[in-house]
KEKE-3310 file (N, C-alpha, C; in steps of 0.2 Angstrom, whole numbers, plus 5000, padded with zeros to 4 digits):
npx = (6027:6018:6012:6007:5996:5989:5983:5976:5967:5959:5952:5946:5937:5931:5927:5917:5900:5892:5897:5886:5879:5889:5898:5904:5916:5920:5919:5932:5942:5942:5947:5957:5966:5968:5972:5984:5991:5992:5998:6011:6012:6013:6025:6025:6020:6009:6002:5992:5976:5966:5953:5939:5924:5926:5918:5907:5908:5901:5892:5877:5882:5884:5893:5911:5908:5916:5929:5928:5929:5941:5949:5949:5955:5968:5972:5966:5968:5982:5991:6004:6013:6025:6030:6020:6009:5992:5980:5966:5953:5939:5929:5911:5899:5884:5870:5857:5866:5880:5894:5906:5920:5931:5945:5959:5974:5976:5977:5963:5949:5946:5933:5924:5923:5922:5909:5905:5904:5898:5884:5881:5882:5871:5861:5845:5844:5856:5858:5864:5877:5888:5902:5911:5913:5908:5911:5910:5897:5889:5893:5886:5874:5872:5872:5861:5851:5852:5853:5842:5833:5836:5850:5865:5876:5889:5901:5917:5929:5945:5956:5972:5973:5962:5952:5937:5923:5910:5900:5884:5879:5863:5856:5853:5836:5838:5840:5831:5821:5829:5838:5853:5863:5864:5874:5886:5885:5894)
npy = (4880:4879:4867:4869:4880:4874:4861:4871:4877:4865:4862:4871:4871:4858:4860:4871:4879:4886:4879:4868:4865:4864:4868:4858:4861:4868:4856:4847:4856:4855:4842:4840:4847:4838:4826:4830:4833:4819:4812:4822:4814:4801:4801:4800:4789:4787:4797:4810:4816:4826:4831:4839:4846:4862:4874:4868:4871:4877:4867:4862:4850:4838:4838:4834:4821:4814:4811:4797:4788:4790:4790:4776:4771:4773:4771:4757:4751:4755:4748:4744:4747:4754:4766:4772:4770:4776:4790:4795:4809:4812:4820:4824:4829:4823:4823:4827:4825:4826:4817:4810:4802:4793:4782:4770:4766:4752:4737:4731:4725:4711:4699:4696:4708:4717:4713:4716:4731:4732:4733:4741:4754:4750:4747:4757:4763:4763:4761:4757:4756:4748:4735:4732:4745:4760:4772:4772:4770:4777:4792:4789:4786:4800:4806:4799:4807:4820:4821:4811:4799:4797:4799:4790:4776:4767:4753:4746:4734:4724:4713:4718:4728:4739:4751:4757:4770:4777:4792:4797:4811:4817:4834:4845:4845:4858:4864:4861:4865:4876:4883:4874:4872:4886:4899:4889:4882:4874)
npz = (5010:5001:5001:5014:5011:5002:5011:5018:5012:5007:5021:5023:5014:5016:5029:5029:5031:5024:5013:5006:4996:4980:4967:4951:4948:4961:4970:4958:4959:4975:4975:4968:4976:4988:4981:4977:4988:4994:4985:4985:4999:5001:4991:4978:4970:4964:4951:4944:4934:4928:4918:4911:4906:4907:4904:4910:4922:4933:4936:4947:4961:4973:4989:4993:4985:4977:4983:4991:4982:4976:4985:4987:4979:4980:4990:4990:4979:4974:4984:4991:4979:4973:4964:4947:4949:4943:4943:4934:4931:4922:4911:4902:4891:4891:4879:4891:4902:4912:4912:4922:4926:4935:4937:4939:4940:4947:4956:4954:4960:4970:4967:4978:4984:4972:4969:4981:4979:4968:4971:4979:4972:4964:4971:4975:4987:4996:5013:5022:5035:5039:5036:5018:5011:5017:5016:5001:5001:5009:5001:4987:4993:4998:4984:4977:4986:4982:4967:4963:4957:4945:4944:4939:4941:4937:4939:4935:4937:4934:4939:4943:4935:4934:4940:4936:4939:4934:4934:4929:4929:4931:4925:4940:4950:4955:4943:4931:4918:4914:4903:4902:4893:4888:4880:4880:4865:4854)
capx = (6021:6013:6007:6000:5990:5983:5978:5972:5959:5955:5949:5943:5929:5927:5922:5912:5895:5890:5896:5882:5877:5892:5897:5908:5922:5922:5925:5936:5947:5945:5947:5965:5971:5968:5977:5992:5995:5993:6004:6018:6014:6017:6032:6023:6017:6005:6001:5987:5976:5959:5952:5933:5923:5926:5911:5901:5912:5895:5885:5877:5887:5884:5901:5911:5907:5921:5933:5929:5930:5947:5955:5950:5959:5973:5973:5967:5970:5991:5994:6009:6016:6029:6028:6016:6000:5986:5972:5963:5947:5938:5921:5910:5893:5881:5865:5858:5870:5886:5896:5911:5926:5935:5949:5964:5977:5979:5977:5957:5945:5944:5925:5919:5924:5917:5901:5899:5903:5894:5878:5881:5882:5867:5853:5843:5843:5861:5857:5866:5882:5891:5906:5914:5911:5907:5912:5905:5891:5887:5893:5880:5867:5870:5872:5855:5848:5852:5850:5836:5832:5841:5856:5867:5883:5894:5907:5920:5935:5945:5962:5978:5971:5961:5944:5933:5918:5906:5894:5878:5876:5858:5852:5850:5833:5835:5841:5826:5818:5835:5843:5858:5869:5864:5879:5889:5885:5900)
capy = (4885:4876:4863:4872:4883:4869:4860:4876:4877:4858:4862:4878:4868:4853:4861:4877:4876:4888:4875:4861:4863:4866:4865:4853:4866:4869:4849:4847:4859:4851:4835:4841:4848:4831:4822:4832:4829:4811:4812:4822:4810:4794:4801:4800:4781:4788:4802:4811:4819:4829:4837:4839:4851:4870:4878:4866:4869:4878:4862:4860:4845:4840:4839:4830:4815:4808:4807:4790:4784:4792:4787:4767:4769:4775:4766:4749:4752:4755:4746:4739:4749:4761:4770:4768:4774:4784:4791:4800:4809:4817:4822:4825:4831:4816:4825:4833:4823:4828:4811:4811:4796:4789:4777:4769:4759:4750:4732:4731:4721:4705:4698:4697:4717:4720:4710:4721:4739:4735:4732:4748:4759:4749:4749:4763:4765:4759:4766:4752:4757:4743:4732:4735:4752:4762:4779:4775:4769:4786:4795:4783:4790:4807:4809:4799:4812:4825:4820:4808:4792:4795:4796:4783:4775:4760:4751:4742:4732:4718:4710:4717:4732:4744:4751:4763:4774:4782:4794:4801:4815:4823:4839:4844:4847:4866:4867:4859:4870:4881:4880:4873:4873:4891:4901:4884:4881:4871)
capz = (5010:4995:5006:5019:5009:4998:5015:5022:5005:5009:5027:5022:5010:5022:5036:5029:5032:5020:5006:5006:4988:4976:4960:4949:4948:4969:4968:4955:4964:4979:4976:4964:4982:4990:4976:4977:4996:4993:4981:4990:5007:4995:4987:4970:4970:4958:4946:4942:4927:4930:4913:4911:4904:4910:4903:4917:4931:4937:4939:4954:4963:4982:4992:4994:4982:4973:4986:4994:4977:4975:4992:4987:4972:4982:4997:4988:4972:4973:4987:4989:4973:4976:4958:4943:4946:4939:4943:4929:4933:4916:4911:4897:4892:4884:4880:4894:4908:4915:4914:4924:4926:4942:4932:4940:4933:4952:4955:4952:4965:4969:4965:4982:4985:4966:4970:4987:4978:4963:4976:4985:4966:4958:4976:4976:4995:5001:5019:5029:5034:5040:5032:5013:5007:5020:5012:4995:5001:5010:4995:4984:4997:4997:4978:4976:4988:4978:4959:4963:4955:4939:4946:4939:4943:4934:4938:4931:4938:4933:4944:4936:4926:4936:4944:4934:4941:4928:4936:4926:4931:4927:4926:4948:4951:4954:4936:4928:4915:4913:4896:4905:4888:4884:4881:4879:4860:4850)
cpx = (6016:6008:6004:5996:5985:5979:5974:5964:5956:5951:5946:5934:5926:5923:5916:5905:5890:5891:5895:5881:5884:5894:5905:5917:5923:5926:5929:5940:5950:5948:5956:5971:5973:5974:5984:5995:5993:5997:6011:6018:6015:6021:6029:6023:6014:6005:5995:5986:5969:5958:5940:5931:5922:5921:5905:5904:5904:5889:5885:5880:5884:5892:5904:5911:5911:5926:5934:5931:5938:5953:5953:5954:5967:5976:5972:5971:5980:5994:5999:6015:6021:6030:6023:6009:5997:5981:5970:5956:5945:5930:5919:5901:5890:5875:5864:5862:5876:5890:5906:5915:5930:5938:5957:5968:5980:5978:5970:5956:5945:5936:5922:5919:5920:5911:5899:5899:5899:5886:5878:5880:5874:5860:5853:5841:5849:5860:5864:5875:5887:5896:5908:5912:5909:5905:5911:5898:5887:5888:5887:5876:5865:5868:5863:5849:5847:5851:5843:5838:5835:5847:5858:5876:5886:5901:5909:5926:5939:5954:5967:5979:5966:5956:5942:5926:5916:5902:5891:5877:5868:5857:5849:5841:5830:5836:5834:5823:5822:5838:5852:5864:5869:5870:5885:5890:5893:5904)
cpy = (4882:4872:4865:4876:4879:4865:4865:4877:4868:4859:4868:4876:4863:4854:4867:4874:4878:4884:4868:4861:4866:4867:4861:4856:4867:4861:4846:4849:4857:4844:4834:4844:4843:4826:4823:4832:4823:4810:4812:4817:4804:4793:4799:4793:4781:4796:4803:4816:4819:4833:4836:4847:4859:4872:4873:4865:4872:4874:4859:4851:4844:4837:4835:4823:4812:4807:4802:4786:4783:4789:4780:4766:4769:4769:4757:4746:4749:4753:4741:4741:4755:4765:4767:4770:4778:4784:4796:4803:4813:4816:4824:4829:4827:4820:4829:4828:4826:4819:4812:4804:4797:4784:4778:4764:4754:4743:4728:4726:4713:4704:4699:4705:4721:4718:4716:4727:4738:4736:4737:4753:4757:4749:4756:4764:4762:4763:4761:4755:4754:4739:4735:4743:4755:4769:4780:4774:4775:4791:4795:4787:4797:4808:4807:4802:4817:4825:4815:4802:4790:4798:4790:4781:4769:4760:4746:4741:4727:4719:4712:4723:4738:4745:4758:4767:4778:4785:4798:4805:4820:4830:4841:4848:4856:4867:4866:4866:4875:4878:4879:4874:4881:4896:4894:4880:4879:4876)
cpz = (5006:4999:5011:5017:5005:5004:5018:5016:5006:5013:5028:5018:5014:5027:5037:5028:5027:5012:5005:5001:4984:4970:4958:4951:4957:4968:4967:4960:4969:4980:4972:4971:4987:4987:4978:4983:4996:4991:4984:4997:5004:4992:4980:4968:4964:4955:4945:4935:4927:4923:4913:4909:4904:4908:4907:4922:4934:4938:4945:4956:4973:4984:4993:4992:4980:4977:4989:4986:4976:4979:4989:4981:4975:4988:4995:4981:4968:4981:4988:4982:4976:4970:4955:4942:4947:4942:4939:4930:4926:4914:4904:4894:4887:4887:4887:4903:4909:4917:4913:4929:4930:4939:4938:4937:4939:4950:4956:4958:4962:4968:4973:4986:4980:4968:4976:4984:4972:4967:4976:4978:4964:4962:4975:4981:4998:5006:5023:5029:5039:5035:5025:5012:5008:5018:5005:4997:5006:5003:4989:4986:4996:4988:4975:4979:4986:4972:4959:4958:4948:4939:4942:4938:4939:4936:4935:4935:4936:4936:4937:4935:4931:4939:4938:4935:4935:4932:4929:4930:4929:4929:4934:4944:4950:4947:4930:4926:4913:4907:4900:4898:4883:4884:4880:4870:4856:4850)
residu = (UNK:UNK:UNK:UNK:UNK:UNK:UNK:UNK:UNK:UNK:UNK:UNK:UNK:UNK:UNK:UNK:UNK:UNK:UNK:UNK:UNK:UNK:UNK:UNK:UNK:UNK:UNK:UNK:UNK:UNK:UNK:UNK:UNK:UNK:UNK:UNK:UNK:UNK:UNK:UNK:UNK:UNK:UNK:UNK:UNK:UNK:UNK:UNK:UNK:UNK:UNK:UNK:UNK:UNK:UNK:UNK:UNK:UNK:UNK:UNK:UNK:UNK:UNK:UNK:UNK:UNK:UNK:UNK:UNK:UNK:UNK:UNK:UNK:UNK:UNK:UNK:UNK:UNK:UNK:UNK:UNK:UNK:UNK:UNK:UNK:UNK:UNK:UNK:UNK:UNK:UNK:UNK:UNK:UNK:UNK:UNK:UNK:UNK:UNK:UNK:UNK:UNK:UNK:UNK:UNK:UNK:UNK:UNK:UNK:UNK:UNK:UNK:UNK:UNK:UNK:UNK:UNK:UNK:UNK:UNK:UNK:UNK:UNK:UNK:UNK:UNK:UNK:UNK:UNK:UNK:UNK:UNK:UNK:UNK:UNK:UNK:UNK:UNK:UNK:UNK:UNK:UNK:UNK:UNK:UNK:UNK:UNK:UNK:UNK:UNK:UNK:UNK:UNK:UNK:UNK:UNK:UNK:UNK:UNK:UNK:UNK:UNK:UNK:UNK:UNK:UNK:UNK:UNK:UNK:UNK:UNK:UNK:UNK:UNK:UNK:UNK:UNK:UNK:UNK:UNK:UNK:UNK:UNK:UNK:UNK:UNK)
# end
């Protein structure tokens, strides 16, 4: 019963149309019900471990973003492992960004995979959507739709040892000029 009501909340957010702008907190959520049917349909291959800052669950988010990240770390990441690994996702607030972490402890890109997804993280117009990286490179798009040109992403990989995604999130547009941390003080 678990299971079918965690996919029913999956395909309940995906396919609603009333939720094109979100917040982190809708996300998160989502993205922890994902997890956990991965999880049970790989018999526990990996582990998870989502903490970020509660007091900005309500920061605007567009949809759906971190999952292509998520699913490579799954799909490429621990392939081939049959226990072992992690995915950590965690967040923090630097000044006024929202900087939130995609970390896995899988078996990291080789260079010519790193060379294409660092490209697709670091243009500011990845439209083309052919070859590696399809689904980040949609993701990439839309979030630079949304946050605009200070948007910023980093990654890091190295063979062995793991992948990690940093986004900068700034301040969305509609929020400009709102004390975003009012109410939030230490």
């Amino acid at each position: 019963a678990l299971l079918l009501t965690r996919l029913s909340h999956m395909l309940s957010y995906t396919f609603s149309k009333k939720l094109v702008n979100v917040t982190i907190r809708q996300e998160i959520d989502w993205v922890e019900q994902y997890l956990y049917l991965q999880k049970f349909r790989l018999m526990d291959v990996f582990d998870y471990e989502i903490s970020y800052p509660e007091e900005y669950g309500e920061w605007p988010c567009c949809k759906l973003f971190l999952q292509p990240f998520i699913e490579n770390s799954i799909i490429h990441g621990f392939e081939g492992r049959e226990q072992g690994g992690n995915i950590r996702i965690d967040g923090e607030i630097s000044d006024q960004w929202l900087k939130l972490r995609v970390r896995d402890n899988g078996c990291g890109m080789k260079k010519e995979a790193y060379d294409a997804i660092q490209k697709i993280v670091k243009e500011k117009h990845p439209l083309e959507l052919n070859g590696t990286g399809i689904g980040i490179r949609n993701a990439v798009s839309r979030l630079r739709i949304y946050y605009g040109e200070n948007l910023n992403i980093e990654m890091e990989s190295e063979e062995g040892k793991g992948t990690e995604f940093t986004f900068w999130l700034p301040i969305p547009k509609q929020m400009e000029g709102e004390d975003v941390y009012e109410n939030h003080c230490c």
